[in-house]
C-alpha positions as a printed Julia matrix, in Angstrom:
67×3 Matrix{Float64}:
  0.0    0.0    0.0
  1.48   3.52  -0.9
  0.8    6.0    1.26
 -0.17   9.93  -0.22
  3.23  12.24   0.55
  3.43  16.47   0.94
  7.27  17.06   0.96
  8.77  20.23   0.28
 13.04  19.58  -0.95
 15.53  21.18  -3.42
 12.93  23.68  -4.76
 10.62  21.14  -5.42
  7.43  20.15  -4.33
  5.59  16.78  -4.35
  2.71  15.41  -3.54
  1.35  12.17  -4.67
  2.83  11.31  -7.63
  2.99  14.69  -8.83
  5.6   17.34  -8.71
  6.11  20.6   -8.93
  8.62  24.3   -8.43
  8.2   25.44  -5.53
  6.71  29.13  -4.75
  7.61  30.09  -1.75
 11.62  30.48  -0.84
 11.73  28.73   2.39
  8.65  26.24   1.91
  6.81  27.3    4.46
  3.01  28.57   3.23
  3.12  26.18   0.02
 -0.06  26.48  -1.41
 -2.23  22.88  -2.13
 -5.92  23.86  -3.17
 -7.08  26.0   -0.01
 -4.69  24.9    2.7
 -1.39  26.1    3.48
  2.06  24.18   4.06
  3.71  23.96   7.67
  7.16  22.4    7.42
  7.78  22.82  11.07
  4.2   20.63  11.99
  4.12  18.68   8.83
  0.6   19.43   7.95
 -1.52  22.21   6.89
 -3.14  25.03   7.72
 -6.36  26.74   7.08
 -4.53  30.08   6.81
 -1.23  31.07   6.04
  1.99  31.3    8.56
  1.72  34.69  10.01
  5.29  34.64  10.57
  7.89  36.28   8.3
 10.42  33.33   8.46
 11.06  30.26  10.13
 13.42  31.75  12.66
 10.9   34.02  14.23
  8.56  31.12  14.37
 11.17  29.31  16.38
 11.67  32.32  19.0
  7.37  31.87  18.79
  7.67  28.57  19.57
 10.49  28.49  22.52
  8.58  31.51  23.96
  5.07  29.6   23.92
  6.36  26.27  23.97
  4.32  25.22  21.07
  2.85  26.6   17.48
């Protein structure tokens, strides 16, 4: 059984069996239909990141202790 795959590497995206470039520099906020990708949960969101990188979504993180 093959399981269904989101990864974000080397500038591209895949999903499936499908591939494509990926928009956004650091991968975080990847579009798929209306959802949004998190690299740091591995899964999506219903909105986009509101952070401006992944560093200040690390200093959100160790201040809150979680996302």
């Amino acid at each position: 059984m093959k399981l269904w795959k989101f990864t974000v590497e080397n500038d591209v995206v895949q999903y499936g069996d499908r591939e494509r470039r990926q928009l956004t520099p650091t991968g975080c906020n990847e579009p798929f239909r209306d959802r949004y990708w998190c690299p740091k949960l591995q899964w999506f969101r219903k909105e986009s990141c509101p952070f401006i990188n992944q560093r200040e979504c690390a200093n959100y993180q160790d201040m809150c202790g979680s996302l």
